[in-house]
Backbone as JSON Lines, residues from 0, in Angstrom:
{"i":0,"aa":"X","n":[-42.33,4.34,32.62],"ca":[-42.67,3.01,32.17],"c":[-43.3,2.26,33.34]}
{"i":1,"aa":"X","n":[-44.48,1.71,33.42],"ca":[-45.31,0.68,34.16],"c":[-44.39,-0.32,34.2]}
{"i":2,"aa":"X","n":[-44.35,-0.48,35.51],"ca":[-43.73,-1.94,36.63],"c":[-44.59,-2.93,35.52]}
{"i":3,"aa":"X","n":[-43.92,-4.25,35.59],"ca":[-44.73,-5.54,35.41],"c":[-45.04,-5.86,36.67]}
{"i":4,"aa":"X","n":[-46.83,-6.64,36.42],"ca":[-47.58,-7.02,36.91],"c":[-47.11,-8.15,38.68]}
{"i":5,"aa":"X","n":[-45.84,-9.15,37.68],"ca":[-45.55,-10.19,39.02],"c":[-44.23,-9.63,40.0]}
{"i":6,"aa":"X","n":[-43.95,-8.42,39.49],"ca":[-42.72,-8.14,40.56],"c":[-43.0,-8.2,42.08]}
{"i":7,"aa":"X","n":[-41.95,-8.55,42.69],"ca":[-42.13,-8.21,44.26],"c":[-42.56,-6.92,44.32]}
{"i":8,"aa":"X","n":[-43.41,-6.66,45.43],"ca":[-43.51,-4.9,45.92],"c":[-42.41,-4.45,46.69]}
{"i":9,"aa":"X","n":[-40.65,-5.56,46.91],"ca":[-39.9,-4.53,47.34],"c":[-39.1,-4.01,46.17]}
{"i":10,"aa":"X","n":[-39.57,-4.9,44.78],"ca":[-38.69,-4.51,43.87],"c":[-39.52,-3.07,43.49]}
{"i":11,"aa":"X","n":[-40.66,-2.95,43.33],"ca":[-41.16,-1.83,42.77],"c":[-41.26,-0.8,43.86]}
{"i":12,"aa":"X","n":[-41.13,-0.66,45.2],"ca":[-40.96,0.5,46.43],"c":[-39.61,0.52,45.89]}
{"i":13,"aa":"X","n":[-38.42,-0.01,45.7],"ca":[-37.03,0.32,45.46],"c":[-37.4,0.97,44.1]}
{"i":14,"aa":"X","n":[-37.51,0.52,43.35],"ca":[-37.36,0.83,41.84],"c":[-37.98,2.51,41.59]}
{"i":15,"aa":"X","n":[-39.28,2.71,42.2],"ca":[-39.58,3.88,42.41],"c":[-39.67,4.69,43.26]}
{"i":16,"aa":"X","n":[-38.68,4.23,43.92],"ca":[-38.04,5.38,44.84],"c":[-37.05,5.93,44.14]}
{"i":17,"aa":"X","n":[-36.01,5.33,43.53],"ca":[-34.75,5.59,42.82],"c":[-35.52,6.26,41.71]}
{"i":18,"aa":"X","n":[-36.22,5.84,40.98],"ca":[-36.9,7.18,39.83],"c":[-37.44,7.95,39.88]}
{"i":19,"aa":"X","n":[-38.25,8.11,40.9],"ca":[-38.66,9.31,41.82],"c":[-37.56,10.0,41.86]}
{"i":20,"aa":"X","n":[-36.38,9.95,42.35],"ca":[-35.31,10.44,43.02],"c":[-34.51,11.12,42.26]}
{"i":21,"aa":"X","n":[-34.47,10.81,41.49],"ca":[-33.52,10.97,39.87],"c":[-32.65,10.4,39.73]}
{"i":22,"aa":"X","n":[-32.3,9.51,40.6],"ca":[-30.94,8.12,40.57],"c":[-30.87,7.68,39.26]}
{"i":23,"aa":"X","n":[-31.85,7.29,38.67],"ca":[-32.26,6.1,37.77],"c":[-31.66,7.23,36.3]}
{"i":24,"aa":"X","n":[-31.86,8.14,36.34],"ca":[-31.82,9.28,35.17],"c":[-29.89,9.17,34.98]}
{"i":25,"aa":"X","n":[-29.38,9.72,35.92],"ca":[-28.18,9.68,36.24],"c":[-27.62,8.4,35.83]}
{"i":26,"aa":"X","n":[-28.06,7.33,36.34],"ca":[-27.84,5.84,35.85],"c":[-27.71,5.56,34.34]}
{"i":27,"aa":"X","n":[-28.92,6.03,33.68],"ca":[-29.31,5.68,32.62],"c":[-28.34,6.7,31.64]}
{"i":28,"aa":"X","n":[-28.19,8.09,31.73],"ca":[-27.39,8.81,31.32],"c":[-26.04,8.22,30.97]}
{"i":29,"aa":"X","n":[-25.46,7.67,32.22],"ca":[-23.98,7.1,32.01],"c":[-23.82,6.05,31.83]}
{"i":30,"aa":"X","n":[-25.12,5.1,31.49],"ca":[-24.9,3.72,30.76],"c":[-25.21,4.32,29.3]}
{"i":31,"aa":"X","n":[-25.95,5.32,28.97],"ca":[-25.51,5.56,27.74],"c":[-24.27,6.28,27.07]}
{"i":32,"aa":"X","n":[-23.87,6.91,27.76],"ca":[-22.14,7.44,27.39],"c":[-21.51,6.06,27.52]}
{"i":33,"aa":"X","n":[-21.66,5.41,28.35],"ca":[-20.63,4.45,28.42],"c":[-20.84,3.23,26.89]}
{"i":34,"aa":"X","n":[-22.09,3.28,26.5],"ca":[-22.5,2.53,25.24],"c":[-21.82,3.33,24.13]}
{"i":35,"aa":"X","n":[-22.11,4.19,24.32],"ca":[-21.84,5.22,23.24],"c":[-20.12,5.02,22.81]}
{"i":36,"aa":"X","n":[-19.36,5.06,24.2],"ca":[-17.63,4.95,24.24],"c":[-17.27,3.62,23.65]}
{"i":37,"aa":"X","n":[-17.92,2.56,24.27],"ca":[-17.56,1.11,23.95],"c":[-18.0,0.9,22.34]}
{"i":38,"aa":"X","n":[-19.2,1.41,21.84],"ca":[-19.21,1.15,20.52],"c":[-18.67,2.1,19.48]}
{"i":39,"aa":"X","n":[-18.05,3.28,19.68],"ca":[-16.97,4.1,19.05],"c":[-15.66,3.32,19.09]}
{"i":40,"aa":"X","n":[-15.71,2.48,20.17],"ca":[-14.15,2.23,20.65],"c":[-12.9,3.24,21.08]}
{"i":41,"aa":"X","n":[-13.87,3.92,21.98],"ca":[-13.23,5.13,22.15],"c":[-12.99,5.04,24.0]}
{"i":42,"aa":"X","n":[-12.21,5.23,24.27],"ca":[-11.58,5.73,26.04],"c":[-12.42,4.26,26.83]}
{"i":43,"aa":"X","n":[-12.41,3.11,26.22],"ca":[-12.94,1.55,26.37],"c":[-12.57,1.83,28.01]}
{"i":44,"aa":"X","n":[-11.39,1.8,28.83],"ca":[-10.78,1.86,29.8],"c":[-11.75,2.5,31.1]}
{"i":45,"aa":"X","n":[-12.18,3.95,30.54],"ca":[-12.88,4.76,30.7],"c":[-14.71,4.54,31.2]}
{"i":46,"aa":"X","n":[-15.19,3.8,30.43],"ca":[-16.4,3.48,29.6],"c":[-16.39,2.23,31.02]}
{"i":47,"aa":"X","n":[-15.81,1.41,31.15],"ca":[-15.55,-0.2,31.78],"c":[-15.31,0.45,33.29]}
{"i":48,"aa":"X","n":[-14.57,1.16,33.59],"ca":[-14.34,2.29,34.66],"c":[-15.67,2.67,35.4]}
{"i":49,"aa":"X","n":[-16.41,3.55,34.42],"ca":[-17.98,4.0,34.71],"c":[-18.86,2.9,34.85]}
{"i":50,"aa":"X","n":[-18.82,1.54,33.92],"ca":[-19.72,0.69,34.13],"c":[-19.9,-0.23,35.49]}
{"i":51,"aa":"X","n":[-18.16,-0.25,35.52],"ca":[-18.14,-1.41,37.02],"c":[-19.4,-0.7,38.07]}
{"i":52,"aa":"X","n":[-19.22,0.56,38.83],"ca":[-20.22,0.54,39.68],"c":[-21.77,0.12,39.93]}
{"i":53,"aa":"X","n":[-22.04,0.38,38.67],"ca":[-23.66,0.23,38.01],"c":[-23.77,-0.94,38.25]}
{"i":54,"aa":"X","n":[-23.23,-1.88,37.46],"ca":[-22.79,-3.57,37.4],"c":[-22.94,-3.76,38.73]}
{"i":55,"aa":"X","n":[-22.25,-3.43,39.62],"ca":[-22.14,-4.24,41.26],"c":[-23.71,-3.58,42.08]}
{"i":56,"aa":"X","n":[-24.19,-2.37,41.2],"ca":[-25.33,-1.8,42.27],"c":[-26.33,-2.81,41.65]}
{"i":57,"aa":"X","n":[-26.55,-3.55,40.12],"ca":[-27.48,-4.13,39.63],"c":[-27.47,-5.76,40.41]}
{"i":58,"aa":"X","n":[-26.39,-6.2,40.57],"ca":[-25.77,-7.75,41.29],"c":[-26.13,-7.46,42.23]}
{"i":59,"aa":"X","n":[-26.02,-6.28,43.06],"ca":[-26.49,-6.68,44.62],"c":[-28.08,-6.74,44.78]}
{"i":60,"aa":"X","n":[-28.41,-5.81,44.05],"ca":[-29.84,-5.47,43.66],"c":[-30.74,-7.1,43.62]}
{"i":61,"aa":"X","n":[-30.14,-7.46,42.61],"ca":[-30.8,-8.91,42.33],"c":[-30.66,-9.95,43.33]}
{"i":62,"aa":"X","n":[-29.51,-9.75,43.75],"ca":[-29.04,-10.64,44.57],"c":[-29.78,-10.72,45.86]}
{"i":63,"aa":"X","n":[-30.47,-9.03,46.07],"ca":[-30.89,-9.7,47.48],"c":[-32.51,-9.54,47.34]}
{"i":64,"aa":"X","n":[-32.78,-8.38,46.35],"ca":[-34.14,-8.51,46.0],"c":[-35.21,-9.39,44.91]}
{"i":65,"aa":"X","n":[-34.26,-10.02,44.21],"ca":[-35.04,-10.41,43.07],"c":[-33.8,-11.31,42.39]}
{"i":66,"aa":"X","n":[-33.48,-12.73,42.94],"ca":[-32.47,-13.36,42.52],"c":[-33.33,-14.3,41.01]}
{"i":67,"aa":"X","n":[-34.32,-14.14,40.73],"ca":[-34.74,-14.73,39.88],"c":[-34.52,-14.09,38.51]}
{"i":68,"aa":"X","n":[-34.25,-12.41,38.83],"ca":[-34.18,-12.21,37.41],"c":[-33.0,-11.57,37.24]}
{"i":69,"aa":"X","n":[-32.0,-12.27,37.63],"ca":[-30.65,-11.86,37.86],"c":[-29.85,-11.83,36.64]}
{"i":70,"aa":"X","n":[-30.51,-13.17,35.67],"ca":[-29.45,-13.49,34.23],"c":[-29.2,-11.96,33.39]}
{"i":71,"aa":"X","n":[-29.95,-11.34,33.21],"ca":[-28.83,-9.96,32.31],"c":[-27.7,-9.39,32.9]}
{"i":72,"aa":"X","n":[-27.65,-9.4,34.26],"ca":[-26.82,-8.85,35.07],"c":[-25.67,-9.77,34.8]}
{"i":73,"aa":"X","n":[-25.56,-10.74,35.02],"ca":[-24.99,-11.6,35.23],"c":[-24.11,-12.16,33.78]}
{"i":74,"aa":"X","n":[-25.05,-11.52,32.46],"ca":[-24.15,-11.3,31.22],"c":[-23.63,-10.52,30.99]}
{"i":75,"aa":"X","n":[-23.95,-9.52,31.33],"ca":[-23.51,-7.95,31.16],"c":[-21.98,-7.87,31.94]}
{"i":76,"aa":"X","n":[-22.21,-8.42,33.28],"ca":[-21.1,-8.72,34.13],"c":[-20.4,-9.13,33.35]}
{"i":77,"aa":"X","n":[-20.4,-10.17,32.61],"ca":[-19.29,-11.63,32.26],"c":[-18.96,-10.66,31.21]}
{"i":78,"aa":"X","n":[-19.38,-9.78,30.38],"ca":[-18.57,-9.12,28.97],"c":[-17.75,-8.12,29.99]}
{"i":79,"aa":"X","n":[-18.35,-7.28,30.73],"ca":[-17.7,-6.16,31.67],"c":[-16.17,-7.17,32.01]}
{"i":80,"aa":"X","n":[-16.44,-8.24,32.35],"ca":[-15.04,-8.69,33.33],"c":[-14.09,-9.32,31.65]}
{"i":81,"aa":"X","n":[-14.66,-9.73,30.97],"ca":[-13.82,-10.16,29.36],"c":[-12.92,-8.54,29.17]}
{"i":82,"aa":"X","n":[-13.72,-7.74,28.71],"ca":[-13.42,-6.68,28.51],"c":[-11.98,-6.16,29.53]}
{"i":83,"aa":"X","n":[-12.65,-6.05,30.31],"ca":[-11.18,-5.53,31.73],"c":[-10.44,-6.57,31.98]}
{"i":84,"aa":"X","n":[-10.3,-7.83,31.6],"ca":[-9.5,-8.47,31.31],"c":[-8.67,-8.26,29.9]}
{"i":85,"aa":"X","n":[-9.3,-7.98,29.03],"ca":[-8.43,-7.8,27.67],"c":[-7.87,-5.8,27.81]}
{"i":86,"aa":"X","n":[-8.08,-5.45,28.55],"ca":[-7.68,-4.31,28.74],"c":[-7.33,-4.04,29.9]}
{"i":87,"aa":"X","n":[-6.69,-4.69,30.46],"ca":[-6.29,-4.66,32.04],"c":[-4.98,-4.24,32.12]}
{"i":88,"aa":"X","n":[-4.23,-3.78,30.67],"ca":[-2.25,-2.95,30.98],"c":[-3.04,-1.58,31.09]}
{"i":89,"aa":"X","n":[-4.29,-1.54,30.71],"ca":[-4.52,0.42,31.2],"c":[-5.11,0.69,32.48]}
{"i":90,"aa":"X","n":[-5.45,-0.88,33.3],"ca":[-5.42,-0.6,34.59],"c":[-4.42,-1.18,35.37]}
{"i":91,"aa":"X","n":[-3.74,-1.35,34.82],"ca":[-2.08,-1.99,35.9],"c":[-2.07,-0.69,36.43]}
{"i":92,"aa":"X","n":[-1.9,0.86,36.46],"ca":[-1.11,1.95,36.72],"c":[-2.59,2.28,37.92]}
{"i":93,"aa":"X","n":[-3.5,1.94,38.12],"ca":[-4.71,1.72,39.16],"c":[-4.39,0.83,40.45]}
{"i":94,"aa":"X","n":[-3.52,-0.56,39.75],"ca":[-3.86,-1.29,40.88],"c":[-2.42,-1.67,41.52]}
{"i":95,"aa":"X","n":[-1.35,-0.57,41.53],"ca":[-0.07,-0.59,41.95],"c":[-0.5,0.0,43.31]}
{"i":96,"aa":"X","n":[0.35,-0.39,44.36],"ca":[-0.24,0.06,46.28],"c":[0.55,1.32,45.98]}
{"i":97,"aa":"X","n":[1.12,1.71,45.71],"ca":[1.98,3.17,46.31],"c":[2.05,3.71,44.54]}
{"i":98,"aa":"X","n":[1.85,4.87,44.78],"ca":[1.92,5.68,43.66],"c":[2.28,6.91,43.79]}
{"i":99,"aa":"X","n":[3.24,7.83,43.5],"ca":[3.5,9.05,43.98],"c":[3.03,10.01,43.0]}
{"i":100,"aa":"X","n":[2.64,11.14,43.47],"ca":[1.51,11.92,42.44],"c":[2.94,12.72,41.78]}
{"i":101,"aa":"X","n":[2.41,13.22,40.66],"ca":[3.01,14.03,39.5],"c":[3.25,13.2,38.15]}
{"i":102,"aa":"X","n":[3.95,13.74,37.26],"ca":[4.45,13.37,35.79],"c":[4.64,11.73,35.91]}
{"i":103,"aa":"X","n":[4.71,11.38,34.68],"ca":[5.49,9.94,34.99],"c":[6.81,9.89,33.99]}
């Protein structure tokens, strides 16, 4: 897909470097499993799990290259954090400091 016309040239040297690279494939792959989970309503926990990273690589992204076109990120974020808020007893057992491995 052709860059638009007014982007910065560090957004489009980043942007196609990472698709060049196959980053972007990988990316796109597991934002679609992760669509796929959230609208089954299936392993949600899981799905919100995989998304956080993407989410923080897209925020920094904007944030330092292109703060103007930050607003999808920045919605996408706000459902990501609703979400792991309304499902946050399946990450209590994540965010305990000491955990000893085996059965529970």
């Amino acid at each position: 897909m052709p860059a638009p016309k007014d982007l910065p040239a560090e957004v489009v040297s980043v942007a196609t470097g990472l698709t060049n690279g196959g980053y972007m494939s990988v990316v796109a792959a597991t934002e679609i499993v992760v669509a796929v989970l959230l609208l089954i309503n299936r392993f949600v926990p899981l799905a919100l799990a995989l998304l956080a990273p993407i989410l923080v690589g897209i925020i920094t992204f904007h944030v330092a290259i292109a703060p103007s076109t930050i607003g999808p990120g920045l919605v996408v974020t706000a459902m990501e954090l609703y979400l792991a808020w309304a499902y946050r007893g399946a990450f209590r057992p994540m965010l305990r400091s000491r955990v000893s491995p085996g059965p529970n």
